[in-house]
C-alpha positions, 0 to 999 in steps of 0.5 A: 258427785259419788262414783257410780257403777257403770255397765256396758251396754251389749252393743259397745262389746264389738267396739272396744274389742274393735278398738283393742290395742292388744289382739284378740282371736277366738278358738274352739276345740278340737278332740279326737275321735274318742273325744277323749283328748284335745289334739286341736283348736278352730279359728274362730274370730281375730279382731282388728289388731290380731289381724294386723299382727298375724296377717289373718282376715276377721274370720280365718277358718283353719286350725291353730296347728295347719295356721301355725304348725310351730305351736307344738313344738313352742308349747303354745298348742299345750297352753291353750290345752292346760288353759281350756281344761283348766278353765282359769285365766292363765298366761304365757310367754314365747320366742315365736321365729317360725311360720313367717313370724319373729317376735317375741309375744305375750299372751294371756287366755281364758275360756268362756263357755265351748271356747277360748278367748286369747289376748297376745301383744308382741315387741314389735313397738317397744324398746330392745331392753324388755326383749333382752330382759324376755330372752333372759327369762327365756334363757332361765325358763329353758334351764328349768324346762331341761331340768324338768325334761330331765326329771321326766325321763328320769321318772319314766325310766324308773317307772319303765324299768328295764322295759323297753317300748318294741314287743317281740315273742320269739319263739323255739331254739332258732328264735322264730318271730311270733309277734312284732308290734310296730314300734319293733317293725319301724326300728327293724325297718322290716314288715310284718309279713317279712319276719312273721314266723321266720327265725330272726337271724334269718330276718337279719342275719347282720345282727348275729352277732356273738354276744347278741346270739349268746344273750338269746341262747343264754335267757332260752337254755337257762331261763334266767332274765336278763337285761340291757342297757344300750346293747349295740346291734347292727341292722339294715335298713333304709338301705344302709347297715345302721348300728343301733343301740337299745335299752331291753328285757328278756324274759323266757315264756313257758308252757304249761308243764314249765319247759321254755318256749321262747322269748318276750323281749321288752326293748326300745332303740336309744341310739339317739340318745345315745349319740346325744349323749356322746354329743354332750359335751359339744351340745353344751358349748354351743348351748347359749348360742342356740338357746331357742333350738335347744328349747324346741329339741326340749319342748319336742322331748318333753313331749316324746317322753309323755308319749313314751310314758303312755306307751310303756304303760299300755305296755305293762298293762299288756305284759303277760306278767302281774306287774306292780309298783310300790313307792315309799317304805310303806310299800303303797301301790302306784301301780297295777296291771290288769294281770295283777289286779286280776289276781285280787278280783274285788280287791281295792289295791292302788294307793293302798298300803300293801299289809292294808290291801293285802293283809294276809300278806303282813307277817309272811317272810316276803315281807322281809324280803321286800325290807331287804330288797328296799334297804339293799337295793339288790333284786330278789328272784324267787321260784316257786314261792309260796304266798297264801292269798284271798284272791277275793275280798273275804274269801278264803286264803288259798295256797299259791306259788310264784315265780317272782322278781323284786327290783329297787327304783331309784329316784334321780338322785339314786336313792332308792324310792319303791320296788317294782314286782314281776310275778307269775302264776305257777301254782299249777305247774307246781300242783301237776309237779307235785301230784307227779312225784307222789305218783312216782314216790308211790310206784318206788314204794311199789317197786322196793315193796315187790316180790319180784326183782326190778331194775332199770337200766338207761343209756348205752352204757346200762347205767343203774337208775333203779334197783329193788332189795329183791334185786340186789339180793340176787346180785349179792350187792347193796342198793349204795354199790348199785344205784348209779352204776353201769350194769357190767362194771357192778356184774363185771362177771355178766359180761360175754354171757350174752346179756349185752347183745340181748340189752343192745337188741331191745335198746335197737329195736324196743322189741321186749325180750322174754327169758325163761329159766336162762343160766348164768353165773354170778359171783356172791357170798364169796363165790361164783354161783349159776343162777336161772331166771325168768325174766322181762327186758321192756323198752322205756319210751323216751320222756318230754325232757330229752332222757336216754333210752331206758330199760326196765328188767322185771325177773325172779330167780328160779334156781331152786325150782330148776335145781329141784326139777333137774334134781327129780329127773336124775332120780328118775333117771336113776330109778329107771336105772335101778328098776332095769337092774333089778329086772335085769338081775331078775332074768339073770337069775333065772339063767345058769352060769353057763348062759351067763358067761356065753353072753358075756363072750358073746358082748365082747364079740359084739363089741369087737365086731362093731368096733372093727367094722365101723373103722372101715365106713368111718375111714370112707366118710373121712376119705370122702370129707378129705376129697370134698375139701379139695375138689370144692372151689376156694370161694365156696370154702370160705363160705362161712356156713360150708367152712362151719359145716366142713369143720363139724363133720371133721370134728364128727369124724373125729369123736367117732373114730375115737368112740371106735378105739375105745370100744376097741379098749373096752373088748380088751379088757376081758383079757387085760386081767390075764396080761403079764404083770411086773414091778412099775416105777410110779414116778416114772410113769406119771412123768411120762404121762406128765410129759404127753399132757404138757400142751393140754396143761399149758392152754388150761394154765394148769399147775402140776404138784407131784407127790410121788417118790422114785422108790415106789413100786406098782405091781402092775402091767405098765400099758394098763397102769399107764392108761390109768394115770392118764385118764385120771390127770388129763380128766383132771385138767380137762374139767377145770373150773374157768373161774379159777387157776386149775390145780392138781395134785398127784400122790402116792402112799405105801401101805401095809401090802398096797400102794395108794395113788391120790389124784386130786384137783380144784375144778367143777366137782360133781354132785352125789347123784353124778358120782353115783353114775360116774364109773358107768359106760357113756357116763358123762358129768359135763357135756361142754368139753370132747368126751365119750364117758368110756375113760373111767369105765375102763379105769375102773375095769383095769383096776378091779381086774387086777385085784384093785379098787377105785374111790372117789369124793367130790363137791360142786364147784370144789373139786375131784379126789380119785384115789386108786389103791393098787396091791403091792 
């Protein structure tokens, strides 16, 4: 008879699954609470072998992981897993030594609508050569599963990079923890309340250790990145100081105006690994005697290591930098972040070459770099780079810079297979810099274009960080000799004019200094000019980048307008001078000779009179100040403002008595005409003058040059003649230019019937306004030395009342000529 197709009838199922040699259990899945992944199975149904095999009644209850929690760790949790999704008939072989079971089983699933049906026979009947055949297999699967446990951790390194799994923001100079995820806090063995806001070396002080400090200081002070790969640390806890190794990043976290504001560290502790590795060779000889821990310790790893994976991944997809992958040469993108893809709104990137996603990006020399970095394998760090981008598909290319690092991935055999890219987004900061320095750019253009004089000043030292043309034409230097300069070695001549304790005030203070037409002397064109100025000292508040203080001078010269009025007043002077003379002479000439002489002996009778009477008051005042030194008490002498006070009545006394004895000169000299006169040997007396002005010519470092031979002879009465060549040499020493080493000469030319005396120095000179008024009575050309302007006066008497003359040339800052001519 033919074959005929035979069906079972429904109610035969429950025998022959009853009747089964092989077991049989029913499962359900079980998922998590996103329903996004199967973390379980039900048990639903074993039939009559499966439950003779595992011990079980029909209708268990429980779970696969509460029955039998070594199903993980053997694999058979992620064969049901790959079976259920897959929904093919798959199957499986396994060492089973836990859970109250030992054999060695086989099993084969398939799914069947919302469950799993499993069949599994053991050992546990047949001979010992298929268990040992099995365990060879198991042997060989357990090389392969290493291989690929390997392969795993490889790629997941490479694919990490150098990132590890804790996240810490550390934030400021001391390293204050912001933020700490979990896996940081676990390797801390610390809570989060423990380190929140709290430096970190403070949270742990056994773990600043010298490199480890040096590493942060290092990334926070430069900015540079910097990695690690199983850096030891040390760290208390479990109550115990543990050493812990870790694989890290540290990258510096900026503000917006670009200035570091801390750390994020990327880092994951490896101190198992690392151990395991120290441990390798002894893992190795003991590997075939624990075949079946070493394929559980892989299973366990392999498992790790996908967790590890989904966790860095969640990781760079939370990094603060754009971040993505390209495999191959072609540079195909494998990865992106959100943050990266947030910069390409609308734009396809993933598994797209980059010129295709990006072809804007096709001739820019960035391409070049990344050929360089791929053939190279040495990273590229670029600031500030410019990128044209469309950030949207379509839209317009718009101007970008980055902050970017390209790194080469290496495959497990060191081959390089990709690049991974970290970028940042300054184009901002770049913007403000920019719009920063066109500001700057145009205040210098401001400030070199000014009228007025312009500097700055900064640091205790005064050191010149801006000087104007109209500035340096008033120094009389170039702005070379001038920028960068302190300010008292470019004006070595400034110094101990008072304009380091002005500059010191308003540095102390930041009180501005306001100056108006205040003299001071600066040496340019060759020669030392005195200069008056208007100007401003302003404080320069200190900027965001720790600069020294600063001081911005704003001045103009007004030595012309000075000179100009001073110049108006003497002539005003001079007219009023002239206009009383004229009225003088105007009276005068109204009076008769008589009237004339009489007041002229009646000046003289005043003048003597005066000078005689006020020696006795003076002679009190002199007592009462000598007395008042003695009587007062030593403490209250020493008072600074009492000596001071003390001194300047002293020195009062003193020019007064000597006004007194001139004036008593001046009575004199209507008689002086009438003296005795003889023949003077002029040398003698000049070497006698000479000699009395020896101290005055050593403290003024002044050199003498006599011209004068012994033979020449004055017809002249010698205490007049002597009182002239006096005034003559010590006004020369006394009016000495400090600029220079004095220099004075004395001459003496015979002439036909005359003897002309020449006394000439190289001091402070005078103008044709000062000579004019020179041989006055209380004339005086220069007011900074001791002086009662009637030397000269009587000078010139002497000589005219003996038939002579006087003459005198002169320039500012020069020198002085007098020449007195004298009858032979």
């Amino acid at each position: 008879m033919p074959p005929t197709n035979y069906v079972l009838a429904p109610d035969m199922l429950p025998a022959l699954v009853a009747v089964s040699l092989s077991a049989l259990h029913v499962v359900r899945p079980i998922y998590n609470e996103a329903s996004t992944e199967i973390v379980d199975f039900a048990l639903e149904y074993l039939n009559p072998a499966g439950q003779r095999m595992v011990g079980l009644p029909e209708h268990p209850g429980g779970t696969v992981m509460s029955r039998f929690p070594y199903s993980a760790a053997c694999g058979i949790l992620g064969f049901y897993q790959r079976t259920f999704q897959s929904g093919e008939q798959q199957h499986y072989k396994v060492n089973y030594q836990a859970d109250g079971l030992d054999n060695y089983y086989h099993l084969q699933a398939q799914r069947s609508g919302e469950v799993l049906v499993v069949s599994f026979t053991d050992t546990s009947e047949h001979d010992r050569t298929p268990v040992e055949k099995a365990l060879r297999e198991s042997q060989a699967r357990e090389r392969t599963i290493k291989q690929e446990i390997e392969h795993e951790r490889n790629e997941l390194l490479r694919f990490v990079e150098q990132a590890p799994a804790a996240v810490v923001l550390y934030t400021g100079p001391d390293f204050r923890v912001e933020l700490a995820n979990s896996a940081a806090l676990a390797i801390w063995g610390r809570q989060l309340a423990d380190v929140q806001h709290r430096p970190v070396f403070e949270v742990m002080p056994e773990a600043a250790t010298d490199d480890v400090v040096a590493i942060f200081n290092k990334v926070y002070t430069t900015g540079a990145h910097y990695s690690s790969s199983e850096q030891l640390t040390y760290i208390e806890r479990n109550g115990r100081r543990e050493s812990v190794y870790w694989n890290f990043v540290f990258q510096p976290r900026y503000r917006s105006d670009g200035s570091i504001i801390g750390i994020l560290s990327l880092g994951t502790e490896v101190t198992a690994q690392v151990l395991a590795r120290q441990q390798a060779q002894e893992l190795n000889q003991q590997l075939e005697v624990h075949v079946q821990q070493r394929t559980l310790e892989a299973q366990a790893a392999r498992a790790e290591a996908e967790r590890q994976r989904r966790q860095w991944e969640q990781l760079f997809r939370r990094a603060p930098a754009a971040i993505c992958i390209l495999q191959g040469p072609e540079f195909v993108f494998e990865f992106v972040n959100p943050v990266y893809q947030a910069m390409f709104t609308g734009r396809e990137l993933l598994g797209m070459r980059l010129v295709d996603a990006l072809p804007e990006f096709a001739d820019h020399p960035l391409r070049a770099i990344l050929q360089q970095v791929y053939s190279s394998g040495q990273t590229f760090e670029g600031r500030e780079v410019f990128v044209p981008l469309a950030h949207t598909a379509g839209g317009p290319v718009e101007d970008t810079y980055f902050d970017l690092t390209y790194q080469a991935r290496h495959n497990e055999e060191g081959q390089i297979d990709g690049l991974v890219t970290y970028a940042y987004d300054v184009t901002q900061r770049v913007m403000a810099r920019r719009e920063r320095e066109q500001r700057q750019q145009q205040l210098n253009e401001l400030f070199q274009q000014a009228p007025v004089a312009i500097a700055i000043f900064r640091g205790p030292r005064y050191i010149i960080e801006l000087a104007n043309p109209a500035v340096c034409a008033i120094w009389g230097r170039t702005q070379e000799q001038a920028l960068g300069t302190p300010l008292f070695e470019l004006l070595p001549e400034a110094a101990g004019q008072g304009f380091e304790e002005l500059l010191d005030q308003v540095m102390a203070t930041g009180v501005p200094y306001v100056a108006n037409e205040l003299p001071s002397y600066i040496n340019r064109h060759g020669r030392r000019d005195l200069v008056y100025w208007n100007f401003v000292y302003q404080p320069l508040h200190q900027n965001d980048h720790n600069q020294e203080a600063a001081i911005t001078v704003v001045a103009t010269e007004v030595t012309e307008q000075v000179l100009a009025r001073q110049q108006v007043h003497a002539l005003n002077q001079e007219l009023a001078s002239i206009n009383a003379e004229l009225r003088t002479t105007n009276d005068e000439l109204q009076d008769t000779n008589a009237l004339l002489t009489r007041s002229n002996v009646d000046l003289d009778t005043f003048v003597y009179t005066a000078s005689h009477d006020l020696k006795a008051p003076i002679a009190n005042i002199e007592g009462i100040l000598l007395a008042l030194r003695e009587q007062l008490p030593p403490a209250v002498q020493q008072d600074t403002w009492v000596a001071q006070l003390l001194d300047m009545m002293k020195s009062t006394v003193a020019r007064f008595q000597n006004t007194i004895a001139q004036l008593t000169d001046v009575s004199k000299l209507q008689l002086a005409h009438a003296g005795p006169t003889e023949p003077v040997h002029l040398a003698a007396v000049v070497a006698d003058v000479c000699q009395d002005l020896g101290s005055a010519l050593k403290a003024n470092a002044a050199q003498l040059h006599i011209e004068v031979a012994p033979d020449v002879v004055v017809l002249f009465h010698p205490a007049n003649l002597r009182s002239i060549v006096y005034n003559l040499i010590s006004n020369a020493v006394k009016y000495c230019s400090p600029s220079r080493q004095a220099q004075v000469r004395v001459h003496a030319e015979r002439r036909p019937k005359a003897v002309v005396l020449t006394i000439a120095d190289n001091g402070l000179g005078m103008s044709q306004q000062q000579q004019s008024q020179l041989f006055g009575l209380f004339q005086r050309m220069h007011t900074h030395v001791d002086g009662t302007g009637v030397g000269l006066y009587i000078v010139k008497r002497l000589v005219e009342n003996a038939g002579g003359s006087i003459a005198v040339e002169s320039q500012l800052d020069v020198g002085s000529s007098f020449a007195v001519t004298f009858r032979a």
